[in-house]
LOVEX-83124 format. One line per 2 residues: number of its first residue (from 0); their letters; for each residue x, y, z of C-alpha. Coordinates in nm, 4 decimals, padded with zeros to 6 digits. Layout:
LOVEX-83124
NUM = A = X,Y,Z ~ ...
//
This chain:
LOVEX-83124
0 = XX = -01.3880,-00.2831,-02.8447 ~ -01.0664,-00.0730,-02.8851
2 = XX = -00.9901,00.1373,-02.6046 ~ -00.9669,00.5017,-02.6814
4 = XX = -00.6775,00.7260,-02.6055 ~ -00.7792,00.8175,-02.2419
6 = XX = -00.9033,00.4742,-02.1356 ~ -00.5089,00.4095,-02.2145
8 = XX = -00.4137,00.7078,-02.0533 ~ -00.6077,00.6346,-01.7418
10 = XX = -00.4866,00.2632,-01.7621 ~ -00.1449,00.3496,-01.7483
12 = XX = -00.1679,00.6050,-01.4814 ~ -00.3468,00.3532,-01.2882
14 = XX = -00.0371,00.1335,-01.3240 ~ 00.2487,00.3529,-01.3152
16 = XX = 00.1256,00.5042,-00.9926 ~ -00.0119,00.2535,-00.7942
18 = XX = 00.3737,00.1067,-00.8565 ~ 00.5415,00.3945,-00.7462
20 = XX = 00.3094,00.4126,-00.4277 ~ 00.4805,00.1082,-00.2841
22 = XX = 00.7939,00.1459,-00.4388 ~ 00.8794,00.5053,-00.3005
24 = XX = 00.7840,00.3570,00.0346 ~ 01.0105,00.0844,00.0403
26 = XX = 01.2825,00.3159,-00.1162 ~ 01.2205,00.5412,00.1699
28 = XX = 01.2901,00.2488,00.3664 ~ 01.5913,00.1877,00.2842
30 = XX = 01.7740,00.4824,00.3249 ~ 02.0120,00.5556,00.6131
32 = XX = 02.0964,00.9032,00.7081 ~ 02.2176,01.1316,01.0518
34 = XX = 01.9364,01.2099,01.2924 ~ 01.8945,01.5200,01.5313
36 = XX = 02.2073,01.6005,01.7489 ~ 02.4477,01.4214,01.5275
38 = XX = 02.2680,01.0509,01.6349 ~ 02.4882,00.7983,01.4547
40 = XX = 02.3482,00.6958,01.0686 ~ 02.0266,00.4887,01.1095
42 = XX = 01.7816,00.3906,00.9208 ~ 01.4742,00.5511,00.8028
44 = XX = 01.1849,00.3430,01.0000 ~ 00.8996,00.6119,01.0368
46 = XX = 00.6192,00.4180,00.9299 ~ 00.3402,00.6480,01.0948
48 = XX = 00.4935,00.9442,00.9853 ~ 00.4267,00.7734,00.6170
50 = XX = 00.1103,00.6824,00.6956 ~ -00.0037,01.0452,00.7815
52 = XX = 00.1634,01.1542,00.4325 ~ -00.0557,00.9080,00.2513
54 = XX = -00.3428,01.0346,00.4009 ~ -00.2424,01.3798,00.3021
56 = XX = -00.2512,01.2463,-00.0654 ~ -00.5774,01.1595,00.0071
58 = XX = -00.6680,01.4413,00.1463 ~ -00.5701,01.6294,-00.1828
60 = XX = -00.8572,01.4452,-00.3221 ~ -01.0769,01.6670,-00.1996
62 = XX = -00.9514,01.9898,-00.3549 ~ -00.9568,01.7609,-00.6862
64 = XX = -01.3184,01.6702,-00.5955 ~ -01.4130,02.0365,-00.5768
66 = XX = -01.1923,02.1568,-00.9268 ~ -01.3673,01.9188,-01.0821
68 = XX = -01.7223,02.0631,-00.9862 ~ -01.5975,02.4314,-01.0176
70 = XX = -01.4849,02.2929,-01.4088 ~ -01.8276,02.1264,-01.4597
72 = XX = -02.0435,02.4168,-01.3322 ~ -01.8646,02.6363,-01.6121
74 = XX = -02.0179,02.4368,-01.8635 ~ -02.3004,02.4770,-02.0825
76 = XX = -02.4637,02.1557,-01.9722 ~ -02.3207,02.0557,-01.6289
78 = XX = -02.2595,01.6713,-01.6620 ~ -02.2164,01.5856,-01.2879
80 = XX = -02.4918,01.6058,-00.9992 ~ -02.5233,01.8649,-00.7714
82 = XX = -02.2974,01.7364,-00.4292 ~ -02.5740,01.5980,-00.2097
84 = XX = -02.5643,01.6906,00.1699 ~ -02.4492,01.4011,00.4183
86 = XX = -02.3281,01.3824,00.7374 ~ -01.9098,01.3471,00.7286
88 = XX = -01.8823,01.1935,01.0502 ~ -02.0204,00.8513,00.7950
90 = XX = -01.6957,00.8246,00.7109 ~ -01.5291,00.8679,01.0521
92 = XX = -01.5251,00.4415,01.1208 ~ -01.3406,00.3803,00.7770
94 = XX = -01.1285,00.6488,00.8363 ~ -01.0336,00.4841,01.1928
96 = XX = -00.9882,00.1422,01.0096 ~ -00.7950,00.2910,00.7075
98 = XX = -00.5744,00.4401,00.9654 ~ -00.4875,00.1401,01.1554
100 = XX = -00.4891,-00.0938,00.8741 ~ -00.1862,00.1741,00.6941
102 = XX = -00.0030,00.2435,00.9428 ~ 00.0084,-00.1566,01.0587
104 = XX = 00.1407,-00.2150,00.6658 ~ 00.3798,00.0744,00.6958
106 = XX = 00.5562,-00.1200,00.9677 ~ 00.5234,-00.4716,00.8168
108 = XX = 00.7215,-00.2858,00.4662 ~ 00.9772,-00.1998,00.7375
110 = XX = 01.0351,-00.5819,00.7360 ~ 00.9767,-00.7502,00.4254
112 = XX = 01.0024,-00.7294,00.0647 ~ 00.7919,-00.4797,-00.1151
114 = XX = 00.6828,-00.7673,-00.3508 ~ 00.5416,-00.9830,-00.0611
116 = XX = 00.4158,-00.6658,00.0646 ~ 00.1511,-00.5772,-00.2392
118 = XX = 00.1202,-01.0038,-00.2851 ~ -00.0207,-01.0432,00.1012
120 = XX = -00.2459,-00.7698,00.0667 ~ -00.4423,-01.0398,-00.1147
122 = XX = -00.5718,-01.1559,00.1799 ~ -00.8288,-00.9046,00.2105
124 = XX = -01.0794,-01.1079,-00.0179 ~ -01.0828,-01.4113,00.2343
126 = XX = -01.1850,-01.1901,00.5332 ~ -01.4162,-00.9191,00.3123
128 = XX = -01.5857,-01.2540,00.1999 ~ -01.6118,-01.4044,00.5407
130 = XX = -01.6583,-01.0379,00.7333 ~ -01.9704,-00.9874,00.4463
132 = XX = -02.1329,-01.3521,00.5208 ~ -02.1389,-01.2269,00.8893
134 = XX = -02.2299,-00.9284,00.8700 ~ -02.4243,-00.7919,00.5383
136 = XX = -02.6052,-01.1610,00.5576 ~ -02.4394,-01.1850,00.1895
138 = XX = -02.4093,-01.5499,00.0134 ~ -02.1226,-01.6345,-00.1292
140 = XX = -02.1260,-01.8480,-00.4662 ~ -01.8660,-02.1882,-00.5194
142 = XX = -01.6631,-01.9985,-00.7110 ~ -01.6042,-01.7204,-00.4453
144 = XX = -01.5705,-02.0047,-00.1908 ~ -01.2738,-02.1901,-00.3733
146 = XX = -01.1210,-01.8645,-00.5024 ~ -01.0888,-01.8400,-00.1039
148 = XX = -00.9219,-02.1028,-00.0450 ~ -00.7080,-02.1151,-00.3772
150 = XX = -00.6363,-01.7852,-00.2062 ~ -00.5520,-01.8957,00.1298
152 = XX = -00.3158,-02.1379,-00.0483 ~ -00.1396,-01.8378,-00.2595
154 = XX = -00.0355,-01.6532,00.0626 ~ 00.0999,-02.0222,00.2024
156 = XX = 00.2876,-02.0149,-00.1285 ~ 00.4176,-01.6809,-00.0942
158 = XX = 00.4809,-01.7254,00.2939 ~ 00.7196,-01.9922,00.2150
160 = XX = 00.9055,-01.7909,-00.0414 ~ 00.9895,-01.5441,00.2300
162 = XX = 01.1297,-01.8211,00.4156 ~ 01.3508,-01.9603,00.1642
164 = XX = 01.4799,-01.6484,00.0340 ~ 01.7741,-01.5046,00.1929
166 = XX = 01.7295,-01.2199,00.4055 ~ 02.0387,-01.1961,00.5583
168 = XX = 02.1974,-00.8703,00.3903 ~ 01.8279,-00.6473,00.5014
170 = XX = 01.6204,-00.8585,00.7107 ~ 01.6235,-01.1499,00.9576
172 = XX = 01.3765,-01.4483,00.8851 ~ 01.2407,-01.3095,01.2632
174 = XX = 01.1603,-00.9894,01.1517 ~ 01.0222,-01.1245,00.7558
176 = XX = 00.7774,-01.3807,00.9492 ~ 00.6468,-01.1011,01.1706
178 = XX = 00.6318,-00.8256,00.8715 ~ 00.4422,-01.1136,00.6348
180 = XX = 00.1571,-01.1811,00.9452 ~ 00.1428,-00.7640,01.0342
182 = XX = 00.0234,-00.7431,00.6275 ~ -00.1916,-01.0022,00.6751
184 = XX = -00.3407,-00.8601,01.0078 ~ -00.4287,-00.5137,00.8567
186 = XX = -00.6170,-00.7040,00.5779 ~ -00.8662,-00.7817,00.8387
188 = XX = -00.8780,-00.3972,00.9515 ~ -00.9062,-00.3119,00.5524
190 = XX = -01.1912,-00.5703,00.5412 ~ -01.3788,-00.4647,00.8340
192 = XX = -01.3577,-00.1071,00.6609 ~ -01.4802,-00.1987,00.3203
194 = XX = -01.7918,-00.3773,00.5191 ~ -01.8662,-00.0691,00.7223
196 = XX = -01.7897,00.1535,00.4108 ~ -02.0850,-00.1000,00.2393
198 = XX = -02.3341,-00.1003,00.5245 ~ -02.3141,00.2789,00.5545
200 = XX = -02.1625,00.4898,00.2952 ~ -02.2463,00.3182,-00.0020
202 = XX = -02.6072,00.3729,00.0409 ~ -02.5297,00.7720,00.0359
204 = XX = -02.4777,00.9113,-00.3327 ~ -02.1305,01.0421,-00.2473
206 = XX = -01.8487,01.0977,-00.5462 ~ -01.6003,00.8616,-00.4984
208 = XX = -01.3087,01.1157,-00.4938 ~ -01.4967,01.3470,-00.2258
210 = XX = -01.5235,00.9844,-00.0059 ~ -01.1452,00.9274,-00.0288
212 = XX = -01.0886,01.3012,00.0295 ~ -01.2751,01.2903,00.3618
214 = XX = -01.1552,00.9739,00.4342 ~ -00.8119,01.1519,00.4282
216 = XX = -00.8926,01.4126,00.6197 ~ -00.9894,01.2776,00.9756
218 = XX = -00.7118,01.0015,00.8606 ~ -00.4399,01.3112,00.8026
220 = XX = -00.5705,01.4932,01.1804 ~ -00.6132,01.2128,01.3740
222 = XX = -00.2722,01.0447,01.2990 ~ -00.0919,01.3983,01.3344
224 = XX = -00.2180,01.4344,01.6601 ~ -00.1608,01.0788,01.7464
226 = XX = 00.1954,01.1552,01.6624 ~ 00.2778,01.3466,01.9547
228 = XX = 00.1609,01.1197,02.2470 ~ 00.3927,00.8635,01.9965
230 = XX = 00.7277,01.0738,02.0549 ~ 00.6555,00.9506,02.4308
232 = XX = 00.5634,00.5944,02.4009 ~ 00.8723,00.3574,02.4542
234 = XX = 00.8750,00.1131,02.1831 ~ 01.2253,-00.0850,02.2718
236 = XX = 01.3697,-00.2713,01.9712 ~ 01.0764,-00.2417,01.8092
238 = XX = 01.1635,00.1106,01.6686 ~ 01.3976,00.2446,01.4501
240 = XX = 01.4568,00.5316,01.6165 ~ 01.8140,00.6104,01.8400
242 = XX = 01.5542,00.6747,02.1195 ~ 01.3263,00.3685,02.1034
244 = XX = 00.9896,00.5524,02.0694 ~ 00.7415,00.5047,01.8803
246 = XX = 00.7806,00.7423,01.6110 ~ 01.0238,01.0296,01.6504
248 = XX = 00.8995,01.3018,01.4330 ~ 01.1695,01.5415,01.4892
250 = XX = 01.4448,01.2589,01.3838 ~ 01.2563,01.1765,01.0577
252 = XX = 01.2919,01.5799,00.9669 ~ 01.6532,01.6027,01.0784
254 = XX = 01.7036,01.2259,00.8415 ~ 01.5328,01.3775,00.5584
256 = XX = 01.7476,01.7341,00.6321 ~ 02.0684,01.5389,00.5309
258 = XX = 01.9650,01.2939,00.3088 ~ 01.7024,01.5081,00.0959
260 = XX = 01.6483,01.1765,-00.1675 ~ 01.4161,01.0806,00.1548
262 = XX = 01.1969,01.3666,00.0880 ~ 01.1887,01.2639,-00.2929
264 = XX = 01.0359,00.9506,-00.2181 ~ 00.7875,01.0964,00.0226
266 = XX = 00.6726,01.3016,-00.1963 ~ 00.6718,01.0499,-00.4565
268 = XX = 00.4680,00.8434,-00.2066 ~ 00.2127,01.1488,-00.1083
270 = XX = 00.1620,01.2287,-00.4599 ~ 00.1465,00.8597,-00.6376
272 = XX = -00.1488,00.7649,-00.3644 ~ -00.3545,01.0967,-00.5037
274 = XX = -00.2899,01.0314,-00.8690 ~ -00.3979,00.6385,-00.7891
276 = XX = -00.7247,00.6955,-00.6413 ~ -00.8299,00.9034,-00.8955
278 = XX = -00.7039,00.6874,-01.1967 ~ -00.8731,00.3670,-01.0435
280 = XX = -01.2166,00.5495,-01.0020 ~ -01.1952,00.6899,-01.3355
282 = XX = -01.0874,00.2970,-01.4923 ~ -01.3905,00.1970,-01.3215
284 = XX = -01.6282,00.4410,-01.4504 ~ -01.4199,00.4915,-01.7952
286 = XX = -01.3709,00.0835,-01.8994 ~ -01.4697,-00.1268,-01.5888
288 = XX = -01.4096,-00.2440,-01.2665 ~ -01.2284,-00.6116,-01.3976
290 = XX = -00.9790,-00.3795,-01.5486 ~ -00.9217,-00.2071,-01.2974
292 = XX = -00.8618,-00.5993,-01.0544 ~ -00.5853,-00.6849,-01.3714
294 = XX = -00.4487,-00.3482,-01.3753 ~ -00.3869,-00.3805,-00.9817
296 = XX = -00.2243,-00.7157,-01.0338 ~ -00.0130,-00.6242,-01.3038
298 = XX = 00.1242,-00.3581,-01.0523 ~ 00.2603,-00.6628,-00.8434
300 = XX = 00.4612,-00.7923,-01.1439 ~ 00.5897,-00.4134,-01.1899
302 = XX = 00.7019,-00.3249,-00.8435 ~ 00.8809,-00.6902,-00.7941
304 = XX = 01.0446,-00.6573,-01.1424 ~ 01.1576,-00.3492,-01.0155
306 = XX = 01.2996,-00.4869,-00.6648 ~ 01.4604,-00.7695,-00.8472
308 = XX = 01.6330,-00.5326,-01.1293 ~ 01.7481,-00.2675,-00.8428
310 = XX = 01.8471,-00.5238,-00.5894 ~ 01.6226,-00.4824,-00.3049
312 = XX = 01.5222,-00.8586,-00.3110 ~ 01.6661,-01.2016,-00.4707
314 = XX = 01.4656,-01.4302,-00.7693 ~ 01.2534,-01.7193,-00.6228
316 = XX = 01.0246,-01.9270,-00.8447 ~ 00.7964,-01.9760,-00.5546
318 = XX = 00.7105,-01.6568,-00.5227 ~ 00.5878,-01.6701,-00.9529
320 = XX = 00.3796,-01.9736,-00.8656 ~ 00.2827,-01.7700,-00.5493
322 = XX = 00.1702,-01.5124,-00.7343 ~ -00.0004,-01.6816,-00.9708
324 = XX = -00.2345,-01.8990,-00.7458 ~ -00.3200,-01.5626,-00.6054
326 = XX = -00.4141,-01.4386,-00.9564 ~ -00.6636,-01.7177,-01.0120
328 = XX = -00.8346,-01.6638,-00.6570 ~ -00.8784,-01.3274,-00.6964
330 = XX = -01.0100,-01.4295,-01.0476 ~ -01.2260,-01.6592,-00.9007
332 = XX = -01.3784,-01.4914,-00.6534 ~ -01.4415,-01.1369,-00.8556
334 = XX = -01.6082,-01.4111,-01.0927 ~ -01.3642,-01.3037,-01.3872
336 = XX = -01.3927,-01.7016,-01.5200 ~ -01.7422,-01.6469,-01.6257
338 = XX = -01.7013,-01.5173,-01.9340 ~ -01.4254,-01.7567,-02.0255
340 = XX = -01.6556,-02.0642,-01.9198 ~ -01.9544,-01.8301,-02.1525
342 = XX = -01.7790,-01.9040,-02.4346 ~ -01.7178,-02.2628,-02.4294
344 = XX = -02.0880,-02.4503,-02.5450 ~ -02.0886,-02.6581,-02.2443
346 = XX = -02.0700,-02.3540,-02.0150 ~ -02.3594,-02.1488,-02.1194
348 = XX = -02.6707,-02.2436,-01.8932 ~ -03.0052,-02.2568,-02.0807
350 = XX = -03.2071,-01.9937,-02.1493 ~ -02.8498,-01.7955,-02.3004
352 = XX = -02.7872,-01.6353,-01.9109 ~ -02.4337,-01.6453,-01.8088
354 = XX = -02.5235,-01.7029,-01.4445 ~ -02.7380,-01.6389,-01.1446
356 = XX = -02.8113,-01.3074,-00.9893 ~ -02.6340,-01.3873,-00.6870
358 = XX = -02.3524,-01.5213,-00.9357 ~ -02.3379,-01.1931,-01.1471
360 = XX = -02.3053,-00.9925,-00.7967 ~ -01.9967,-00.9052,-00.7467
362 = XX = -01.9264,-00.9043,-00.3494 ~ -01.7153,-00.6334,-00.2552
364 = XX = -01.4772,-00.6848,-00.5141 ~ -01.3489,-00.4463,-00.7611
366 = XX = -01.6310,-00.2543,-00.8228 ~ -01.6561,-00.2104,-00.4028
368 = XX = -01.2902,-00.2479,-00.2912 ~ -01.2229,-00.0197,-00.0023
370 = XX = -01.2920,00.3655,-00.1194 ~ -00.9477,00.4493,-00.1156
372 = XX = -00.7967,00.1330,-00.3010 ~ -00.4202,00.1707,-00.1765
374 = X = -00.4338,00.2253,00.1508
//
C-alpha cells in the first residue's frame, strides 16, 4: 500500500529530527568559548544542563497534548477520548530512570563519537529482554534469543571500531572506552524504565504524548533542582568546568553569552526531542510500529554520514559491519524476519499462521520502546 502524503510527512519528521536530536548535542559539544570572569576558552561539557533541556522538550509535550484536545473538542464529532483520571505520581519511577539514564548518555557524548553514541544505545534490547524474563515472567522466542546475542556481538563490533579509530585530535582511547561502557550502562537504566513503564503505566489508558509530557515534567524539576547541590559537588578531572564541579550552571550561561551558536544547538536539541516524540507516536499509530524500528535506524546512517562529511569523526569499515549486525538483531528480536520467512513456501507453518502467539508478541519492542523514545 502507498503511503499517503502525511504518513511521508510524519516519516520524514521522524527522521530529520530524531537526527538533529543527537547531532545538535554533539555540536554543542564541541564548541569552545570564555566562561564567567574571563576563565580561559574551554569547552562546552554541561551534560546535565542538556539533560534538563531535553526534558523541557518533553515537557512541551504536554501543552501539545492539551492543543490537541482543545482542537478535537471543537469538532463536530470529537475523534479522541475524553483524558481519563490517573494518578501522575505513575510516572514518577520512569521519570527517575529517564533522568539518570540521559544525563549518564549526555556525559558518555562528551567522550565519544555521536555515531557510536546512537549505535550503543542498541543495547537496550539485550537488558529489556533479560530485565522482562525477570521481571514481567515474559518468554522470549529463538529468534529474540539470537537477535540478543547477534546483538551483543554488534556492540563488540562497534566497540572495536572505537578502538581502532583515531581519537587523538578530540578524544583519548581512555576517555572513548569509558564514554562507549557509560552508553551502555544507561541502557540498563532505559531498560529498567521501559519494564516499570510496562508493569505500571501501560495498563492505564494514558495518550502517549500526555505520558512523555509528564514524564518531562518531574524529569525538567527534579534535575533543575538537582543542579544546584551540583555547582557544589567536586568532580576533579572529571568535569569540564575551570572549577571542577559537577555542573557549573552559571559558566554554561556565560559560554553560551559569547559564543551564541551554543544556544542554537540547544535549542535545536530542546526542540528536535519535542518534534521526535510526537512524530514517532504518530508513525506508530499512522503506518506502524516496524516503521517506526527502520526509521530509527536509518537515523544512525544519517547522523554518522553527517559526522563523517563535517569532520567530527574518521571512516572505519568496522563500524558499517558494526552497524549492520546490529540491524539484523534488532530485526531479529522485534521479529521483523517473519514476514520475509512468510513468503518463502517452506516458511509458512500449516494451517496458513505466520507464527505463534508468543511469536507474534512483540516484547517491548517498537510498539513498547520507552514512552519517550530518545531519551
Amino acid at each position: 500500500m502507498a503511503w499517503s502524503r502525511y504518513q511521508l510527512f510524519l516519516a520524514g519528521l521522524m527522521l530529520l529530527t530524531g537526527s538533529i536530536n543527537t547531532l545538535s548535542a554533539k555540536w554543542a559539544d564541541n564548541f569552545s568559548a570564555v566562561g564567567c570572569g574571563e576563565t580561559p576558552e574551554h569547552s562546552f561539557q554541561h551534560p546535565f544542563l542538556q539533560a534538563v533541556g531535553m526534558f523541557l522538550g518533553e515537557f512541551s509535550c504536554l501543552a501539545a497534548f492539551y492543543l490537541l484536545v482543545c482542537r478535537d473538542r471543537q469538532r463536530a464529532e470529537p475523534s479522541m477520548a475524553p483524558p481519563q483520571p490517573f494518578n501522575p505520581l505513575l510516572f514518577l519511577p520512569p521519570a527517575l530512570c529517564d533522568m539518570t539514564g540521559t544525563s549518564i548518555m549526555y556525559v558518555a557524548l562528551n567522550m565519544t563519537s555521536a555515531s557510536s553514541f546512537q549505535m550503543l544505545r542498541g543495547a537496550v534490547i539485550i537488558f529489556t529482554g533479560l530485565l522482562s524474563v525477570a521481571f514481567l515472567g515474559r518468554k522470549l522466542v529463538p529468534s529474540q534469543w539470537l537477535g540478543i546475542v547477534v546483538t551483543i556481538a554488534g556492540l563488540v563490533v562497534v566497540g572495536l571500531a572505537d578502538m581502532l579509530s583515531s581519537h587523538d585530535k578530540e578524544h583519548k582511547l581512555n576517555e572513548v572506552i569509558t564514554g562507549d561502557l557509560l552508553i551502555i550502562m544507561a541502557q540498563v537504566i532505559v531498560a529498567i524504565q521501559m519494564v516499570l513503564e510496562e508493569k505500571f503505566v501501560y495498563k492505564h489508558d494514558v495518550h502517549p504524548l500526555r505520558a512523555v509530557g509528564t514524564e518531562g515534567f518531574f524529569g525538567f524539576v527534579i534535575l533543575s533542582l538537582l543542579l544546584i547541590p551540583m555547582y557544589y559537588i567536586p568532580a576533579g578531572s572529571f568535569s569540564g568546568s575551570p572549577r571542577r564541579v559537577l555542573e557549573d550552571t552559571p559558566d554554561a550561561f556565560c559560554q553560551i553569552g559569547h559564543q551564541p551558536l551554543i544556544a542554537l544547538a540547544l535549542v535545536g536539541n530542546i526542540s528536535s526531542i519535542a518534534f521526535f516524540n510526537f512524530a514517532g507516536i504518530s508513525v506508530t499509530k499512522e503506518i506502524s510500529a516496524t516503521t517506526r524500528m527502520v526509521l530509527d535506524s536509518l537515523r544512525t546512517v544519517v547522523i554518522w554520514a553527517v559526522s563523517l562529511a563535517v569532520g567530527w569523526e574518521t571512516f572505519h569499515g568496522l563500524e558499517i559491519l558494526g552497524f549492520l549486525i546490529l540491524l539484523v538483531g534488532a530485526a531479529l528480536y522485534n521479529g521483523l524476519h517473519r514476514p520475509l520467512l512468510a513468503r518463502l513456501p517452506w516458511g509458512r507453518p500449516r494451517g496458513g499462521a505466520v507464527g505463534s502467539e508468543a511469536e507474534r508478541e512483540n516484547l517491548l519492542g517498537a510498539e513498547r520502546g520507552p514512552i519517550n523514545g530518545d531519551s
